[in-house]
N, C-alpha and C positions, 0 to 999 in steps of 0.2 A: 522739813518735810520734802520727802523727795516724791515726783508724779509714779503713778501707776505701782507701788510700795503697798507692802501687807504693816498697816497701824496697828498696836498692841492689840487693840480687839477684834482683829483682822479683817478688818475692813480694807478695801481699796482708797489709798490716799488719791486725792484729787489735784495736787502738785498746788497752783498757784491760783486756782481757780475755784475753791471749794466755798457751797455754799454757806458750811459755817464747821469752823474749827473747835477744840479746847486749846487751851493754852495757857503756861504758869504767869499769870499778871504780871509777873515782874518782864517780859519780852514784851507784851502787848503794847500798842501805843495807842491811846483813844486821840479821833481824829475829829476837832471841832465842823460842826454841820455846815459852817461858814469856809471849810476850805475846798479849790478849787481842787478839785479832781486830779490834774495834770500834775499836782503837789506831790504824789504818790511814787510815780518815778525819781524825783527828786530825793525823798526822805529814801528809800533806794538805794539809789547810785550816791547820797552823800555818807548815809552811812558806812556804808561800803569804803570809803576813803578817808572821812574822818576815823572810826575807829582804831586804825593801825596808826594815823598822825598822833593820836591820843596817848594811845598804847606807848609806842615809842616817843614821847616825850618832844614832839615838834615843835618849835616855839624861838622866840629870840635868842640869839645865837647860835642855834641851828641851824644844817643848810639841807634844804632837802631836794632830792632828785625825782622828777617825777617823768617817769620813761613809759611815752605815745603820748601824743595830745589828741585823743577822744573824747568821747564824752566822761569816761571814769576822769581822763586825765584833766581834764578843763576842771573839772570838780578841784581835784588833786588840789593843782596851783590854786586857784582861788580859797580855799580851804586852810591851806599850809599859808599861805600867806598873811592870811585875816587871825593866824595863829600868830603872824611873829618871824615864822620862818624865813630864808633866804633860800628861793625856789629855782632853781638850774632845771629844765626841761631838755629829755634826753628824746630826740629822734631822730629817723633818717632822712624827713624831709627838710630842707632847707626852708620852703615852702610856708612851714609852720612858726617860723621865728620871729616875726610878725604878732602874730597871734599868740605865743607864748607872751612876748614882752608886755603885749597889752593885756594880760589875765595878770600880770604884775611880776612871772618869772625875770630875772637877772639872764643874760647873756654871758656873763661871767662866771669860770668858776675855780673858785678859790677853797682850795684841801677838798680834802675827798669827802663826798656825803654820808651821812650815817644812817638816813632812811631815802630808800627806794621803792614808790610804788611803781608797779608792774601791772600795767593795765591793757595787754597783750597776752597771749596767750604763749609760751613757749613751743616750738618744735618737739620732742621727743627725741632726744640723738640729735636734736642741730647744734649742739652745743655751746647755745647762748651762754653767754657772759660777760659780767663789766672788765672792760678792758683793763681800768685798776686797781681792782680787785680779787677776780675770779669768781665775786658773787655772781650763784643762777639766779 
């Protein structure tokens, strides 16, 4: 649902803040009465990061690369990890390696990774890409 959008029966969509939606049960998630609020952002920002470790099969013997350490990325590594994975954190601070190692990322990295989240936004024409690959 995207904000300020004409919905099948042409209504004005209410983006992220609507007081009550339809929706096919099968996306829905019922949220017990007992959970904290703040839970919300979470279930969020982890699906958002778990689904593609999922998708692409992240897990033991996998190495996975996970490029920014923000908040998506903090997820990322702790996720990928608790999966199995072998997590290489890709950024341009140094700053951060510390704090990667202690979410459980490796410092090392050995073959090239087969999933990369991207928890960054691309330029447009700045023509990001991984140095050993060419993936954007």
């Amino acid at each position: 649902m995207v904000f300020s959008n004409a919905d099948r029966d042409g209504t004005i969509t209410q983006g992220g803040y609507p007081e009550a939606i339809v929706a096919n049960e099968d996306f829905v998630l019922r949220e017990p009465e007992t959970l904290d609020p703040a839970a919300a952002a979470l279930l969020c920002a982890g699906i958002t990061v778990y689904a593609p470790l999922k998708r692409w099969g992240a897990g033991p013997g996998k190495h996975v690369a996970v490029l920014g350490l923000g908040g998506l990325g903090h997820l990322g590594v702790k996720i990928a990890k608790a999966m199995g994975a072998e997590v290489t954190v890709l950024s341009r601070s140094e700053s951060k390696r510390e704090a990667a190692l202690a979410l459980g990322a490796t410092d090392s990295h050995r073959g090239h990774p087969r999933l990369i989240i991207r928890t960054r936004t691309a330029r447009p024409g700045s023509g990001d890409r991984c140095s050993r690959c060419g993936l954007r």
